[in-house]
Every structure is written in structure tokens, then in C-alpha cells.
C-alpha positions in Angstrom: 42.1 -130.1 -50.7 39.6 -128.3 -47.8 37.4 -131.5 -48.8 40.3 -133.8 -48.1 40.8 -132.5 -45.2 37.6 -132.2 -43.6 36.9 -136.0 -44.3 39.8 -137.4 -42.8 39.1 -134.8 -39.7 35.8 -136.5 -39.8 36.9 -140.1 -40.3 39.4 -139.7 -37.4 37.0 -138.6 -34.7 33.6 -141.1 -35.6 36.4 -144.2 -36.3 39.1 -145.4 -33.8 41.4 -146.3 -36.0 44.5 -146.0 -33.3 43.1 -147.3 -30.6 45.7 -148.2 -28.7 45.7 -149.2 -24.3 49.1 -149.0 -23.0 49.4 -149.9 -19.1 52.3 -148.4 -16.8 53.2 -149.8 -13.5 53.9 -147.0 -10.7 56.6 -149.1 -8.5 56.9 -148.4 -5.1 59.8 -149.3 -2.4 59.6 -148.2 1.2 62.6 -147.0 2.3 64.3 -148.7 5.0 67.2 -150.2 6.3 69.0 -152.3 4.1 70.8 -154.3 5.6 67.3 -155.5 6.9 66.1 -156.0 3.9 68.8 -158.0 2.2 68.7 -160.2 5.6 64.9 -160.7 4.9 65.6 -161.7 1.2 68.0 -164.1 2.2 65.9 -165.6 4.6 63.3 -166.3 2.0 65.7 -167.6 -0.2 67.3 -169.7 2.2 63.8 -171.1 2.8 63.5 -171.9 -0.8 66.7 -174.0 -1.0 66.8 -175.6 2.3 64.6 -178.1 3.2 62.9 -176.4 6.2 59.4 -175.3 6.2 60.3 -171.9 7.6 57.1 -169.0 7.8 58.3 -165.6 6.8 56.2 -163.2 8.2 56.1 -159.6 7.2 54.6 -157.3 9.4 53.9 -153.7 8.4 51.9 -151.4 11.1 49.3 -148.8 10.1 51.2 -145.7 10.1 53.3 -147.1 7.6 50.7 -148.4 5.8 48.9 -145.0 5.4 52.6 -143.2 4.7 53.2 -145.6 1.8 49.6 -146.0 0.5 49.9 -141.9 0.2 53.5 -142.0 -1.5 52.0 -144.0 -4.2 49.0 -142.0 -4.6 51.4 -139.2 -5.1 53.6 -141.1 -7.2 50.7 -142.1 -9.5 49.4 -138.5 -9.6 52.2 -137.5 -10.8 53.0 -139.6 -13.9 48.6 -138.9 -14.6 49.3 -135.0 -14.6 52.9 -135.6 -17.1 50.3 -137.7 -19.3 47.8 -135.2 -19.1 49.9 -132.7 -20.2 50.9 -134.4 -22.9 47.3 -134.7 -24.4 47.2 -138.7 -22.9 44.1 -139.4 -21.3 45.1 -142.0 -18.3 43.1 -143.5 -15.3 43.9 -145.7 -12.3 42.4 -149.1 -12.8 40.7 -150.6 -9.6 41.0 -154.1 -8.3 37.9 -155.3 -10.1 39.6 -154.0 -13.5 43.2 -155.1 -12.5 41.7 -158.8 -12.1 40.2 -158.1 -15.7 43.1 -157.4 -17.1 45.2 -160.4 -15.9 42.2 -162.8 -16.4 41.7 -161.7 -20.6 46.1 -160.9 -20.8 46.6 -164.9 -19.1 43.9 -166.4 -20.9 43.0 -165.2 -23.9 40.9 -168.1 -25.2 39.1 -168.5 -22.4 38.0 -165.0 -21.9 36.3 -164.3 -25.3 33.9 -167.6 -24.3 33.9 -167.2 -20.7 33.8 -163.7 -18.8 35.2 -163.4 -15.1 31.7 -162.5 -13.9 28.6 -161.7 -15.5 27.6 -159.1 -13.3 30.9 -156.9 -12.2 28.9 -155.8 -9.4 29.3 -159.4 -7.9 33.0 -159.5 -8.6 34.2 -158.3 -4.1 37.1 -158.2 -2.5 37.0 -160.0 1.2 39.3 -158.9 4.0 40.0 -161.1 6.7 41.3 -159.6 10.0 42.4 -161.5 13.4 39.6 -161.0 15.9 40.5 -160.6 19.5 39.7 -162.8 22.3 39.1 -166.4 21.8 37.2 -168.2 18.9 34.3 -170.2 19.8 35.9 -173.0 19.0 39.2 -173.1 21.0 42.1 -171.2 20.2 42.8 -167.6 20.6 41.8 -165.2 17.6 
């Protein structure tokens, strides 16, 4: 029985036979006012269904930004440490890994011929910011 034993101990930890990726979505929701909110909603739903070309515009400045990007930090540290201590090994996926996963989960086919990149290194992320003063080219920036 020892014997027994001692293979399958062996057989579990050189071959993955569970190997198994689940994925878990930390949502986050600023708080707020919410009668503001359900105005803002309806004003994009409005926009939908009337025949208007209306721009909604969302506006966030940095102090909020920073207060929310460190809620969800917290919020995703939290359910890592519950997994942890359940014996789950977890990690935060970056955006280069994030766009990995949609690309091989929306198009399977496609993916086993053609990867997103060949080198992930070239895979970047470009963020465009309004310049101050006025553009070369007329206009303000």
C-alpha cells in the first residue's frame, strides 16, 4: 500500500493532471451620489434611443483617481490573501496578460495559428494626454 501511495504522490506532483485557471473579477463602484448617477445613466440611454448625437463626458479628477485606484488595490489584496489562505496560489494579471486572455477566450481559432504578438515586449500601452497651449496647427490643445 506504502508503494501505492508513494506513486500516486509522485505522479501528482511531476504531472498536472488538474490543471485548472479560474479568473475572478474584483468589481469596483465609487460611491457617490445617486441621484447623479441614475441622471448620468439616463442621459446615456436617452442618447441611445433618441436621435441626437449627444457626447457624454465623464470627468474624474486625480484625487479621485488615486482614492479609487487604492480601494481596488485593497479590494484585490484582500480576496489574494482569502485565496492564499486557502492553499490557492492567485496573481493580478497586467494589461499585456488581460489583452491575452480576451484575444485566445474571443478567438480561439485564431489564436492557436496566430499569436497577439510575437515578442510580448512589443505589445505597449499608449496614453494620450491634452497638451496645453495651442497646437501647431491651429486650435488650442
Amino acid at each position: 500500500m506504502d508503494d501505492y501511495m508513494n506513486f500516486i504522490d509522485v505522479l501528482s506532483q511531476e504531472a498536472n493532471i488538474m490543471d485548472k485557471r479560474f479568473f475572478i473579477v474584483v468589481p469596483y463602484f465609487p460611491g457617490g451620489d445617486v441621484n447623479a448617477m441614475k441622471q448620468q445613466a439616463r442621459g446615456l440611454f436617452d442618447s441611445f434611443f433618441s436621435g441626437k448625437k449627444e457626447t457624454l463626458i465623464t470627468r474624474i479628477d486625480q484625487p479621485m483617481y488615486e482614492k479609487a485606484k487604492d480601494e481596488i488595490k485593497n479590494r484585490i489584496d484582500t480576496v489574494m490573501n482569502g485565496l492564499f489562505a486557502m492553499g490557492v496560489k492567485s496573481l493580478q494579471l497586467n494589461t499585456r496578460q488581460l489583452g491575452e486572455l480576451f484575444y485566445i477566450s474571443y478567438n480561439p481559432d485564431t489564436a492557436a495559428r496566430q499569436p497577439l504578438v510575437r515578442n510580448p515586449n512589443d505589445l505597449t500601452t499608449t496614453y494620450i494626454r491634452k497638451g496645453n497651449g495651442e497646437s501647431p496647427y491651429g486650435g488650442d490643445l
